[in-house]
FIVOFI-526313 format. One record per residue (C-alpha): x, z, y; residue number from 1; chain. Coordinates in steps of 0.25 Angstrom, whole numbers, plus 5000, padded with zeros to 4 digits. Each point is the difference from the previous one (the first is absolute). Layout:
<pt <X Z Y> NUM "A">
...
REM end
This chain:
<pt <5350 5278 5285> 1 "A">
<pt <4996 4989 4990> 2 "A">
<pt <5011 4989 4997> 3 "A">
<pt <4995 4985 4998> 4 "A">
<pt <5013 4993 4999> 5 "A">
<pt <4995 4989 4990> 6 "A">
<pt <5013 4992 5002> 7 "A">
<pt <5010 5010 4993> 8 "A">
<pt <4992 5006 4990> 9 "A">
<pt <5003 5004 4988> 10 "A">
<pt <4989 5009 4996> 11 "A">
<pt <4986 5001 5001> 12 "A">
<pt <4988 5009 5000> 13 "A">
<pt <4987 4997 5003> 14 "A">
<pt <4992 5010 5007> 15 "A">
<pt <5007 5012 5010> 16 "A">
<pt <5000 5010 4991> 17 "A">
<pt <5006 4994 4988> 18 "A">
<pt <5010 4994 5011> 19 "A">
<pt <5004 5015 5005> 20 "A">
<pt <5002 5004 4987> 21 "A">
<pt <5010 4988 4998> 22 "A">
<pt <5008 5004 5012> 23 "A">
<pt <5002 5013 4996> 24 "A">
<pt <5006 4996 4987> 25 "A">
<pt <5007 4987 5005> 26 "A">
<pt <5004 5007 5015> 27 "A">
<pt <5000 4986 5005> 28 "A">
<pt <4991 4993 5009> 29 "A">
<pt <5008 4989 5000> 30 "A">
<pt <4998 4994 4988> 31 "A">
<pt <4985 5006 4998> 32 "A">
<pt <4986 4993 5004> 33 "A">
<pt <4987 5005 5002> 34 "A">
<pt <4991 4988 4998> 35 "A">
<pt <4986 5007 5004> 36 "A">
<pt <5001 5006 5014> 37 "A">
<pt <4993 5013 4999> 38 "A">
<pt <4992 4994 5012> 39 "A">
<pt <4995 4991 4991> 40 "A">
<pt <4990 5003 4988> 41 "A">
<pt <5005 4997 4986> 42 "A">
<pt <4988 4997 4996> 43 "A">
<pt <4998 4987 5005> 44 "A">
<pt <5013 4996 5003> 45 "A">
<pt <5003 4985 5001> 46 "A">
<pt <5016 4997 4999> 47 "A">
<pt <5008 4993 5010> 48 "A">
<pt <5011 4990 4999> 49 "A">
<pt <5010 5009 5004> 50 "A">
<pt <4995 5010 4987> 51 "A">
<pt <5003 4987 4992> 52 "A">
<pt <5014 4999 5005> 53 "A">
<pt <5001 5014 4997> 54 "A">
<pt <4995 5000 4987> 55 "A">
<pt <5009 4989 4996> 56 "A">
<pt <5013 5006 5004> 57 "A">
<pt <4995 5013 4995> 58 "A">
<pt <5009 5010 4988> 59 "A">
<pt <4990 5009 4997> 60 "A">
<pt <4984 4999 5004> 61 "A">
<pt <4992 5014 4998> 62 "A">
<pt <4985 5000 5002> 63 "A">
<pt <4989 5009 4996> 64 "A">
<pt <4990 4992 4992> 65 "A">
<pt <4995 4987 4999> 66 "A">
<pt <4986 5005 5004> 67 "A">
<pt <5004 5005 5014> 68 "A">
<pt <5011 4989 5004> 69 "A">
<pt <4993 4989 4993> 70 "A">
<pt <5008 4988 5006> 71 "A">
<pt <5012 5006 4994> 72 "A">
<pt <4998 4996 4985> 73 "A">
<pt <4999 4986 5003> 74 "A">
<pt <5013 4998 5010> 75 "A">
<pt <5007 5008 4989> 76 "A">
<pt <4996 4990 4990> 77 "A">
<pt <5001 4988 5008> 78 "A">
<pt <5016 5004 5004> 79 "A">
<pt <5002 5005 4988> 80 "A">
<pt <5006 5014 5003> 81 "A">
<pt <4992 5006 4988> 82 "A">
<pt <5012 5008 4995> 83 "A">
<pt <5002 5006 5015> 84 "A">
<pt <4988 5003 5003> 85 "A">
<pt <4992 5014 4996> 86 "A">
<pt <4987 5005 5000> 87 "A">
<pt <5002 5014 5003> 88 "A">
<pt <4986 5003 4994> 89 "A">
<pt <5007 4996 4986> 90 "A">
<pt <5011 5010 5000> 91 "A">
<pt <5001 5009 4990> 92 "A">
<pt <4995 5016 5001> 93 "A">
<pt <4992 4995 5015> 94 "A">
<pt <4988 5007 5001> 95 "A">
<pt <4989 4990 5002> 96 "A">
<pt <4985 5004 5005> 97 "A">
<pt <4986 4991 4997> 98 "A">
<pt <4992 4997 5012> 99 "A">
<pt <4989 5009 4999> 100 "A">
<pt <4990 4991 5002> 101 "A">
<pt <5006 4989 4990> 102 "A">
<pt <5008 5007 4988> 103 "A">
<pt <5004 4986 4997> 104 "A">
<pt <5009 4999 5013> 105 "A">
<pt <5011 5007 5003> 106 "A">
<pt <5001 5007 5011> 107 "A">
<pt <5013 4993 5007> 108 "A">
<pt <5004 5011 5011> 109 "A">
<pt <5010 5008 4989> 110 "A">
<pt <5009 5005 5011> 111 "A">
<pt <4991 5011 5005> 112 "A">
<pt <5005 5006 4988> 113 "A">
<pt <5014 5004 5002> 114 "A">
<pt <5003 5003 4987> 115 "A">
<pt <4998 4984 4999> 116 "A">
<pt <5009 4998 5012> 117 "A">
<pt <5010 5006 4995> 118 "A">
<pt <4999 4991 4986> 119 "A">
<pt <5000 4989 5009> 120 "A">
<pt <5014 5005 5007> 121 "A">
<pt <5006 5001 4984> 122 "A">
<pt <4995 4986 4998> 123 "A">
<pt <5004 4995 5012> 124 "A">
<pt <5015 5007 4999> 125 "A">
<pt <5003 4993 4985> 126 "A">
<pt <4996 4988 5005> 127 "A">
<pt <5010 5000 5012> 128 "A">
<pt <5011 5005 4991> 129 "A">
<pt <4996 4988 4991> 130 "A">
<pt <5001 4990 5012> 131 "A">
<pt <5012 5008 5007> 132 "A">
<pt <5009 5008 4990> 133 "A">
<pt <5011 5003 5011> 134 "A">
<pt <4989 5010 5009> 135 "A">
<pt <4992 5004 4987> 136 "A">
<pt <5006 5014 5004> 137 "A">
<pt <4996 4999 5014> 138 "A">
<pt <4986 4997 4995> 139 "A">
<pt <5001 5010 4990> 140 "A">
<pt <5002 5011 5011> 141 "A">
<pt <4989 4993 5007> 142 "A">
<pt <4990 5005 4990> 143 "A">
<pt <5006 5013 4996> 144 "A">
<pt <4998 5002 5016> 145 "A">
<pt <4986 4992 5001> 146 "A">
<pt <4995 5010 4988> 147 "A">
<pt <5004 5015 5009> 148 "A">
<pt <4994 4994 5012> 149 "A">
<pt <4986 4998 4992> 150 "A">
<pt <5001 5012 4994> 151 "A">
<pt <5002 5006 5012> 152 "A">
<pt <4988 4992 5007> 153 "A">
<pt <4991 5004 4988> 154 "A">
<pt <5002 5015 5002> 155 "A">
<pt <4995 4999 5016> 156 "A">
<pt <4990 4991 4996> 157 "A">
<pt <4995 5008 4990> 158 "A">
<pt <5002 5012 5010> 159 "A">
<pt <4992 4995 5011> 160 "A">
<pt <4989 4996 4991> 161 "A">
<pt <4998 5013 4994> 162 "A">
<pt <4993 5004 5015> 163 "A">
<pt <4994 4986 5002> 164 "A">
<pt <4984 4999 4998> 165 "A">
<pt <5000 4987 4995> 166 "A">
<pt <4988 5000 4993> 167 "A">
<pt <4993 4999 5016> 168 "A">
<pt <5007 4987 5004> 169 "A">
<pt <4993 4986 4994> 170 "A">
<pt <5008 4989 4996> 171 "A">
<pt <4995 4987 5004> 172 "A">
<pt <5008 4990 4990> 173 "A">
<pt <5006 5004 4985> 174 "A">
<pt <5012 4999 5001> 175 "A">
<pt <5006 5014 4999> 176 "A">
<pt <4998 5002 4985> 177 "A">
<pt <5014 5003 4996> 178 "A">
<pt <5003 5009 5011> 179 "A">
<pt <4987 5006 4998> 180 "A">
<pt <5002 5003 4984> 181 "A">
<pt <5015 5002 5002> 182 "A">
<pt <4996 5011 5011> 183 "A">
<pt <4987 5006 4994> 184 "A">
<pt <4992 4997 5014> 185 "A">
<pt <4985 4996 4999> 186 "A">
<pt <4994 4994 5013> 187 "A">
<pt <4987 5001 5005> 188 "A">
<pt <4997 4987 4995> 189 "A">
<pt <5006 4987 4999> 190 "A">
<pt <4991 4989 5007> 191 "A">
<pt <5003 4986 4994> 192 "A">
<pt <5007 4994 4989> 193 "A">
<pt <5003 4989 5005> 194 "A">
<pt <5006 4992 5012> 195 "A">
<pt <4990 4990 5000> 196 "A">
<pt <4987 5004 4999> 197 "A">
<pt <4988 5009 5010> 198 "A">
<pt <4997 5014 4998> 199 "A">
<pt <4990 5002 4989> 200 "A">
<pt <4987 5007 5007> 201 "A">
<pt <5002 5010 4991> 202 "A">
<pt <5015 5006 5004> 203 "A">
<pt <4997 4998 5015> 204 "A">
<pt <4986 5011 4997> 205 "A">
<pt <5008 5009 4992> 206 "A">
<pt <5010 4998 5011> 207 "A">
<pt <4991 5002 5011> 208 "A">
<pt <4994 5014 4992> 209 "A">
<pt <5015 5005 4999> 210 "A">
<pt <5002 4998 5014> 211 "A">
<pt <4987 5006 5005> 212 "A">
<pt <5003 5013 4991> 213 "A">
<pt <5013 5001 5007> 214 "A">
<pt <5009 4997 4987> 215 "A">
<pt <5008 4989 5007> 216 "A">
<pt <5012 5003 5010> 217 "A">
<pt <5005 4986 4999> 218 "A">
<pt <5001 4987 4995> 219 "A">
<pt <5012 4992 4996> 220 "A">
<pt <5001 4985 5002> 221 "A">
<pt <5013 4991 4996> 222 "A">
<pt <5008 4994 5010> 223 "A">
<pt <4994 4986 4997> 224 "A">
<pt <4988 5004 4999> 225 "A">
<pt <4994 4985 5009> 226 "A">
<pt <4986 5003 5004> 227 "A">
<pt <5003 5016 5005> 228 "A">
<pt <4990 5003 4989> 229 "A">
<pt <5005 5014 4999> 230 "A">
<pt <5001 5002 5013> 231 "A">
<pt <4986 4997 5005> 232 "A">
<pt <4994 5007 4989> 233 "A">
<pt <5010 5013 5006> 234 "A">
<pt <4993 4997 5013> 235 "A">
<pt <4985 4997 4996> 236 "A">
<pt <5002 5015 4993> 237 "A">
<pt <5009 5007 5012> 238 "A">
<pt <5010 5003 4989> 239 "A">
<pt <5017 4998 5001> 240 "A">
<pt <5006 4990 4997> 241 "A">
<pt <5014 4996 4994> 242 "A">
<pt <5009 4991 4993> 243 "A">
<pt <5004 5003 4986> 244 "A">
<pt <5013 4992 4998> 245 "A">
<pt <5004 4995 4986> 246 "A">
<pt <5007 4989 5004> 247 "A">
<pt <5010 5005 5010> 248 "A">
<pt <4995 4992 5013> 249 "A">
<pt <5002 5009 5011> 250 "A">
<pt <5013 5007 4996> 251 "A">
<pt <5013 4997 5008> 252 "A">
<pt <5011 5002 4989> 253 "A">
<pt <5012 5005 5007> 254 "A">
<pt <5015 4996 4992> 255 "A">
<pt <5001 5013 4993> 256 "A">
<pt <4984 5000 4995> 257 "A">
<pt <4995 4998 4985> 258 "A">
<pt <4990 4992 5004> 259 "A">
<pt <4990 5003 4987> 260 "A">
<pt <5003 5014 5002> 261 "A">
<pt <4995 4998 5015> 262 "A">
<pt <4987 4993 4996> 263 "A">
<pt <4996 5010 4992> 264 "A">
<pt <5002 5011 5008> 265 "A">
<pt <4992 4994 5010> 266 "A">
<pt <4988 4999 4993> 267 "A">
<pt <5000 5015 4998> 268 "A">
<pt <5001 5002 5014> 269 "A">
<pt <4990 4991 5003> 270 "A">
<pt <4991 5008 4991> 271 "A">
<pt <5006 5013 5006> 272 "A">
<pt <4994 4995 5015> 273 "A">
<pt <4986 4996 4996> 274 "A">
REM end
C-alpha cells in the first residue's frame, strides 16, 4: 500500500524504494511521502503542484542522484532545502557502479545492492535522530531490525540462486547491474542500454542465434517497459516471458512487511519461475 499524503508530510523519498526503506526506519506512513508512484517512470518524471507543496513543507528530502530524479536539483535549489536534502549516491562507503556502456555515467539503481540499502537505512536513521531526538531510539531499533531482516533476505536469495540458470534468461533493459555483481549472476545477455533508443541489428542476430540454439528460456522486461518491447520479441521467438521487478510496482506491502526486503525477494522469484 503506498501512501501519498502530501498535506501532512514531513519526509520525503523520491522513488518506492528509497520510500520502503524510509518507512522501515521512520515506521510512520503518516509523515512520509513518496513522490514518484512506482506506476510512474522516474526517468521522465514531470513534478506536480502537489510535489511542490510537499517539497516546501518537507524536514528531510532523500533521493537517489541527480541523474535519475533530474527535476529534484533545481526544486531544491529553488526552495532552498539544500541542507535537507540528500543525494543518497553521495553517502559515504555506498557502492556505486558505471554504466557499462558509458564509464562516465553512473549507474543510478544502487539499491539492488543490499549492502547499499542497508547504508542508506544508516544514513537515513542519523538523519531522523538529527530532525527527532526524542524517537532517535525507536529509529535506532528500526535499523538494528532493518539490518537482520536483510541478512536474512540475502541468505534465501543467495540460496535460491545457487539452483537458478541464469545465464539462459535475457535481459531486455540494464538496469540490474548491482544485483547482478552483488549476487555474481550473468544473463544471457542484456539487450539495450538505454531506454530510449531501437535495438541494434546487431544484438537482435545474436539474439535471434541464442534463441534458435535453444540457450534462451526467457526474457525479462521492466514494468514500464511502454511499447511491450520485450514482450513481442518473447512472442516473435516462442520464448517465456516475465517481469523483472526493480522498482517494487506490483508488491502489495502488508503493515508488518519491510518493503525493500519484499522487492528484492521478488526479483529472485521471478527469476526462480522463468
Amino acid at each position: 500500500m503506498f501512501i501519498f499524503n502530501h498535506a501532512n508530510a514531513a519526509n520525503i523519498a523520491s522513488i518506492n524504494p528509497i520510500y520502503q526503506i524510509l518507512l522501515a526506519i521512520s515506521a510512520d506512513k503518516n509523515n512520509s511521502i513518496l513522490i514518484i508512484s512506482p506506476n510512474v517512470s522516474e526517468h521522465n518524471y514531470q513534478l506536480k503542484k502537489n510535489d511542490i507543496t510537499a517539497f516546501a513543507k518537507a524536514d528531510l528530502v532523500f533521493y537517489v542522484d541527480d541523474s535519475l530524479e533530474k527535476n529534484f536539483p533545481k526544486l531544491i535549489k529553488n526552495l532552498h532545502l539544500e541542507k535537507k536534502s540528500y543525494a543518497l549516491s553521495q553517502i559515504s562507503g555506498i557502492k556505486l557502479l558505471p554504466r557499462r556502456q558509458n564509464s562516465k555515467q553512473l549507474d543510478s539503481h544502487l539499491w539492488l545492492n543490499p549492502q547499499n540499502g542497508i547504508k542508506i537505512a544508516e544514513f537515513m536513521t542519523a538523519r531522523l535522530c538529527e530532525n527527532d531526538q526524542k524517537n532517535c531510539q525507536k529509529f535506532r531499533n528500526n535499523f538494528e531490525k532493518f539490518k537482520k531482516e536483510i541478512a536474512k533476505t540475502e541468505t534465501i536469495i543467495a540460496e535460491k540462486l545457487a539452483k537458478i540458470n541464469v545465464s539462459q534468461a535475457v535481459f531486455y533493459h540494464d538496469g540490474y547491474q548491482y544485483f547482478e555483481d552483488y549476487f555474481d549472476i550473468k544473463p544471457a545477455k542484456i539487450m539495450t542500454n538505454d531506454h530510449t533508443k531501437e535495438l541494434a541489428i546487431k544484438d537482435l542476430r545474436e539474439f535471434a542465434d541464442m534463441a534458435e540454439a535453444g540457450k534462451i528460456k526467457c526474457i525479462f522486461g521492466e514494468t514500464l517497459d511502454e511499447k511491450n518491447s520485450a514482450l513481442k520479441l518473447a512472442q516473435n521467438y516462442h520464448l517465456k516471458f516475465m517481469i523483472l521487478d526493480l522498482i517494487g510496482s506490483k508488491e502489495n506491502f502488508g503493515e508488518e512487511t519491510n518493503g525493500y526486503a519484499a522487492l528484492l525477494m521478488n526479483m529472485v522469484l521471478d527469476l526462480e519461475a522463468c
